[in-house]
KOLKERO-555787 format. One line per field, with one value per atom (N, C-alpha, C): residue in one letter; residue number from 0; x, y, z. Coordinates in steps of 0.1 Angstrom, whole numbers. Each point is the difference from the previous one (the first is absolute). Layout:
REM residues N
residuo [A/...] $
num [NUM/...] $
east [X/...] $
north [Y/...] $
up [Z/...] $
REM end
This chain:
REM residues 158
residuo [X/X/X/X/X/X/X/X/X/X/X/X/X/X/X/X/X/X/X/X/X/X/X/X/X/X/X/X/X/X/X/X/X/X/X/X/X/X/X/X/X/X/X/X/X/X/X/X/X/X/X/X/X/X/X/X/X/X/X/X/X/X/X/X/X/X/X/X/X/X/X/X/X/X/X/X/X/X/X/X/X/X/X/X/X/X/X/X/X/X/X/X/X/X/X/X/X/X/X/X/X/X/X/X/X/X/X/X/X/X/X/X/X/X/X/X/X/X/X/X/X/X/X/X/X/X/X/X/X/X/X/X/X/X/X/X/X/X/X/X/X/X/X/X/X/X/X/X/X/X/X/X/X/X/X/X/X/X/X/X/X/X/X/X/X/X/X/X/X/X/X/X/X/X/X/X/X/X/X/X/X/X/X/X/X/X/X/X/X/X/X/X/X/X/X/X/X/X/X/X/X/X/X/X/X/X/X/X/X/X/X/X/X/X/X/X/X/X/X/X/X/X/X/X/X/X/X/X/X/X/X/X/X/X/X/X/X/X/X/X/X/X/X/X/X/X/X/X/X/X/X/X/X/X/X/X/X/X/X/X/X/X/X/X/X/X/X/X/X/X/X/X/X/X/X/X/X/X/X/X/X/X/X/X/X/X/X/X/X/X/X/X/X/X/X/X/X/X/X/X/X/X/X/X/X/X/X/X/X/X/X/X/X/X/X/X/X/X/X/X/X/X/X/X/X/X/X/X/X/X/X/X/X/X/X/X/X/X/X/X/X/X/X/X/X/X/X/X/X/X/X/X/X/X/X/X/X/X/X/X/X/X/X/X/X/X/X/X/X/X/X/X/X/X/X/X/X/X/X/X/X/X/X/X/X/X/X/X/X/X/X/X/X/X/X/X/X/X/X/X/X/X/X/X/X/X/X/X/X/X/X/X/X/X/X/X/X/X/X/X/X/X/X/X/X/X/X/X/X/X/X/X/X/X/X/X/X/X/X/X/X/X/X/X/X/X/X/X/X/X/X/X/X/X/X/X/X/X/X/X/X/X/X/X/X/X/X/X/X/X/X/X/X/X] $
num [0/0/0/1/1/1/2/2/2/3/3/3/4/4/4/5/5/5/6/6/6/7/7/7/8/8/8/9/9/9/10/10/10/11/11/11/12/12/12/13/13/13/14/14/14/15/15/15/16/16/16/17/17/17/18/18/18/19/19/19/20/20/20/21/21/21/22/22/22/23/23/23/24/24/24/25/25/25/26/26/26/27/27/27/28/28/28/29/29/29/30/30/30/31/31/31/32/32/32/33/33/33/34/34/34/35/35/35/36/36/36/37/37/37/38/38/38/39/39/39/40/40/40/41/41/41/42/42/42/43/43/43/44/44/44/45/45/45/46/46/46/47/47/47/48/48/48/49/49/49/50/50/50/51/51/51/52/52/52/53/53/53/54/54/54/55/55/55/56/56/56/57/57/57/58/58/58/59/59/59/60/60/60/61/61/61/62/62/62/63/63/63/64/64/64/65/65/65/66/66/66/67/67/67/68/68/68/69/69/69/70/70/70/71/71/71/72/72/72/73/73/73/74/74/74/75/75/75/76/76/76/77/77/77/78/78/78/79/79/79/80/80/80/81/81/81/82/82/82/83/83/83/84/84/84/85/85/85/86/86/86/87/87/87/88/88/88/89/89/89/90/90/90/91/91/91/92/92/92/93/93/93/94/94/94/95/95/95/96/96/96/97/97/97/98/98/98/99/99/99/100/100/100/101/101/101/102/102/102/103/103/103/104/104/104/105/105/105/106/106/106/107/107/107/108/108/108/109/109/109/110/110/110/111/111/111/112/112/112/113/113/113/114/114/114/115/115/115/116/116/116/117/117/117/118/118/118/119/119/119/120/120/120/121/121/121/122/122/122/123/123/123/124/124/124/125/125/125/126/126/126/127/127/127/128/128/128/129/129/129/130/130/130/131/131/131/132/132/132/133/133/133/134/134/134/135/135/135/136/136/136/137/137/137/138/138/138/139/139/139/140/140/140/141/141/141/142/142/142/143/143/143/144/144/144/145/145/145/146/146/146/147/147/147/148/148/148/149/149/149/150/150/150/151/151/151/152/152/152/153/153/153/154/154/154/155/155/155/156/156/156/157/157/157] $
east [706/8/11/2/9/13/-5/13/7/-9/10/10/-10/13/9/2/10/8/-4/5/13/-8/9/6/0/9/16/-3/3/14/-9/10/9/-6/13/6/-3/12/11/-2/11/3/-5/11/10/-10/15/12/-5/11/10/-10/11/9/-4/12/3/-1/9/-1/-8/-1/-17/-2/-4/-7/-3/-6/-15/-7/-12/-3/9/0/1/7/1/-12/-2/-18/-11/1/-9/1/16/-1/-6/4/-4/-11/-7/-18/-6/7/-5/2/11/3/-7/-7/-10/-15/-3/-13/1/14/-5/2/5/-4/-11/-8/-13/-11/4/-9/-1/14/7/-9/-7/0/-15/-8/-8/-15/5/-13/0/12/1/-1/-3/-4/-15/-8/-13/-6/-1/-3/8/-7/-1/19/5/13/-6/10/-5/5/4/-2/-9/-12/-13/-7/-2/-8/5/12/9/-5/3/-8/-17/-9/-8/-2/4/3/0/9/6/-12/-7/-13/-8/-3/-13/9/10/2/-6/7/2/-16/-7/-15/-7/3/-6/4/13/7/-9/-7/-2/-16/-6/-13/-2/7/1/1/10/1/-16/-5/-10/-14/-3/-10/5/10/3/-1/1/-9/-10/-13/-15/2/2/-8/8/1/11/-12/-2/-15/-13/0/-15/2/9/1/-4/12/-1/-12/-9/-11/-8/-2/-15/-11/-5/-12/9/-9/2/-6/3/-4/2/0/8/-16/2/-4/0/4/0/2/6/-14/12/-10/8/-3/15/-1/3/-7/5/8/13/9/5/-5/5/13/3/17/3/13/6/11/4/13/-9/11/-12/14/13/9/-7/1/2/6/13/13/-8/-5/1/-17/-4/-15/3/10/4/11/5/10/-9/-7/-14/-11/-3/-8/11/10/12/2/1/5/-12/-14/-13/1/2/-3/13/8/14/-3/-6/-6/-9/3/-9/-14/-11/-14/-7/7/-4/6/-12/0/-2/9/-9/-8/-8/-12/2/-1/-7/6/5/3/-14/-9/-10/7/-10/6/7/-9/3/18/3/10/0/-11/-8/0/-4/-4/10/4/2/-3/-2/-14/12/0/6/-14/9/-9/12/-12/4/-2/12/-9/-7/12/-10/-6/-12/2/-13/-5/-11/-1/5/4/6/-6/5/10/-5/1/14/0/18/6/-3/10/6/-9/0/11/-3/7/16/-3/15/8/-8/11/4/-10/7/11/-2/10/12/1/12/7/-6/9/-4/-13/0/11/-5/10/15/5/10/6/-5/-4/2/-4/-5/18/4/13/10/-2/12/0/-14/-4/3/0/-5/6] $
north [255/-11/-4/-3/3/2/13/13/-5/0/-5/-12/-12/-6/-2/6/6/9/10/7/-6/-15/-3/-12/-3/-10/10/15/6/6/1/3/-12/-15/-8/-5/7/-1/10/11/9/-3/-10/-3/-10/-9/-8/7/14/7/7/-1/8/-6/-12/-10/-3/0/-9/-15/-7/-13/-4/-8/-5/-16/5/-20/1/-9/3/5/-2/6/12/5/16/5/-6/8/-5/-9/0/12/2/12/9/2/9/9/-17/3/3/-8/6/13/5/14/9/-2/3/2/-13/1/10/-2/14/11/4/14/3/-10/2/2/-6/1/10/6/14/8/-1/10/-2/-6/-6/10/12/8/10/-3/12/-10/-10/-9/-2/2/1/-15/-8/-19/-2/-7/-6/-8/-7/-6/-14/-8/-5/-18/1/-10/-5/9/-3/-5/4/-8/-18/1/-11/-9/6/-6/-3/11/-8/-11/-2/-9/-12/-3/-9/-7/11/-2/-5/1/-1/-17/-1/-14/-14/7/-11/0/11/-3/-6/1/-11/-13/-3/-13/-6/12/-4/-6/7/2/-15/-6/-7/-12/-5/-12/4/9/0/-6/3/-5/-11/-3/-17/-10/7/-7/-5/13/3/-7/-8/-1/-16/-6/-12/-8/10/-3/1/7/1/-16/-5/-7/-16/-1/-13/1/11/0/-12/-8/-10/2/15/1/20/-4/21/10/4/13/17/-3/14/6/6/19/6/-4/8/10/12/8/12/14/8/6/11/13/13/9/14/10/-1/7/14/10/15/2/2/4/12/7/9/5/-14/6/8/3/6/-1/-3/2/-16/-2/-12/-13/10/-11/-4/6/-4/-5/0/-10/-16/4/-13/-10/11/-7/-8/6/-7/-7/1/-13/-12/1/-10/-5/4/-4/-6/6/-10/-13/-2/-11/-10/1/-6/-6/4/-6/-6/-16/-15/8/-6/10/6/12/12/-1/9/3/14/6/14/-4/3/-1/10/12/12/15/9/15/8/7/13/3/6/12/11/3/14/-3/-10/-4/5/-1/2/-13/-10/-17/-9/-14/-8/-13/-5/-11/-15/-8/-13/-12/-9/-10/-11/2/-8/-18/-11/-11/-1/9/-1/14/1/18/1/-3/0/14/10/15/8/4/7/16/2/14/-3/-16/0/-5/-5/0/11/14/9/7/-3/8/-5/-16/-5/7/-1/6/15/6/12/4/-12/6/-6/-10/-6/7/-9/2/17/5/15/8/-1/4/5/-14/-2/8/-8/10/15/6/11/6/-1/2/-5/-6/-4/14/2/11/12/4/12/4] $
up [93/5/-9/-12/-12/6/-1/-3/16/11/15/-10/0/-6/-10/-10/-4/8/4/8/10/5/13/-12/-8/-10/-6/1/-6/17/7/13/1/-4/6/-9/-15/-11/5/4/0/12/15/9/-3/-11/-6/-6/-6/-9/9/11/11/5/5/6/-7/-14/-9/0/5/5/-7/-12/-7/3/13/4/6/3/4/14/5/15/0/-10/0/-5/-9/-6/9/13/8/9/3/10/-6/-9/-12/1/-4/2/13/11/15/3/-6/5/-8/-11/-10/5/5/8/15/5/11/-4/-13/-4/-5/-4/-5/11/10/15/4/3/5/-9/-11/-12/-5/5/-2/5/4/-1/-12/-4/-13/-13/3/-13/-5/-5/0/0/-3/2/10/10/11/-3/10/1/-6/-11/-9/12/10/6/8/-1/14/-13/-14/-12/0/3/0/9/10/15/-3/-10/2/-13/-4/-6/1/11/5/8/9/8/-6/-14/-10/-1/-5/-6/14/13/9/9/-2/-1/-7/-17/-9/7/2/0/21/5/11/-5/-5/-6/-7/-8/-7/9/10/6/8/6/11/-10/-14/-10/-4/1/-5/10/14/10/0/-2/0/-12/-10/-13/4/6/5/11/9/8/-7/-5/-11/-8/-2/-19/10/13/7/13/0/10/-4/14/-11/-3/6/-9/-5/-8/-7/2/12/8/-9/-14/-7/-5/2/-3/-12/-14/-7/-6/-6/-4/-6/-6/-7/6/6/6/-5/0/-8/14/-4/11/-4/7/-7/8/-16/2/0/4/2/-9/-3/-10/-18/-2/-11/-12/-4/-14/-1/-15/-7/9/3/7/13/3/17/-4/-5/-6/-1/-9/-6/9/12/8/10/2/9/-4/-8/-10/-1/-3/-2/12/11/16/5/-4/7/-9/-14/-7/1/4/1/16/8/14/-3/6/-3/7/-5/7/-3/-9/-4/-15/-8/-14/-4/-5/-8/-13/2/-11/-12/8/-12/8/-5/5/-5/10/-3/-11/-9/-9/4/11/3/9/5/2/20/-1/21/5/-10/11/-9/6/-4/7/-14/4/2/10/4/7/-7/6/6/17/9/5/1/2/6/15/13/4/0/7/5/12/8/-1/7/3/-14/-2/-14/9/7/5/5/6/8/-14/-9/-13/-5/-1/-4/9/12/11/-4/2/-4/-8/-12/-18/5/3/0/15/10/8/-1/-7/-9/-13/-10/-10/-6/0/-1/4/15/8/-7/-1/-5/-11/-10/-11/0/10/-3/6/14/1/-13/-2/-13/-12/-2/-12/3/13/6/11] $
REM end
């Protein structure tokens, strides 16, 4: 992913050199005309086109940001219920991702969601242990993380 962009920084320096024209509109064309050679070119590049990473990206942020207002709901009805209907409890959820980064990107994305805590990572780096306020169903928690931010996750890395 790098080398694409450089690559396409590198195509819309020299369309600026071409036109002669030195302003940012020129190094945007620049760049657009950059990115469709890299599309055009894009099965003889070995890494995927470095704007679908981009794109998921983008998916991963505005899912946290979705994720986040839907538990500040739930934990808004939990806090003003008048009696306390909560569930407690610690779940060991087997994960998928397996670098450091994407451990740590998902331990960080459950604990940053009002609700949810990471506790502890397996050694073996198979489970990760969260405790929930509310979680009658451990199995739909489970199902949750990973068809969310896992998910997620995993497009961004991969």
């Amino acid at each position: 992913m790098p080398i694409q962009i450089i690559i396409n920084l590198i195509i819309a320096v020299l369309w600026m050199f071409l036109f002669e024209s030195y302003s940012f509109s020129t190094f945007f064309v620049g760049y657009l005309f950059g990115v469709g050679l890299l599309l055009l070119m894009e099965r003889f590049i070995p890494d995927r086109f470095y704007f679908y990473r981009l794109w998921a990206i983008l998916k991963l942020l505005f899912l946290f940001i979705k994720e986040l207002i839907m538990a500040n709901v739930q934990v808004v009805k939990l806090v003003y219920s008048p009696k306390l209907k909560m569930e407690p409890g610690i779940i060991a959820v087997p994960i998928d991702v397996r670098t450091n980064w994407e451990i740590t990107m998902l331990a960080n994305l459950i604990t940053l969601t009002p609700g949810t805590l990471t506790v502890s990572v397996a050694p073996d780096n198979m489970h990760i242990y969260i405790h929930a306020m509310d979680a009658p169903d451990a199995d739909e928690v489970i199902k949750e993380i990973k068809g969310t931010f896992e998910k997620a996750i995993m497009e961004v890395t991969r």
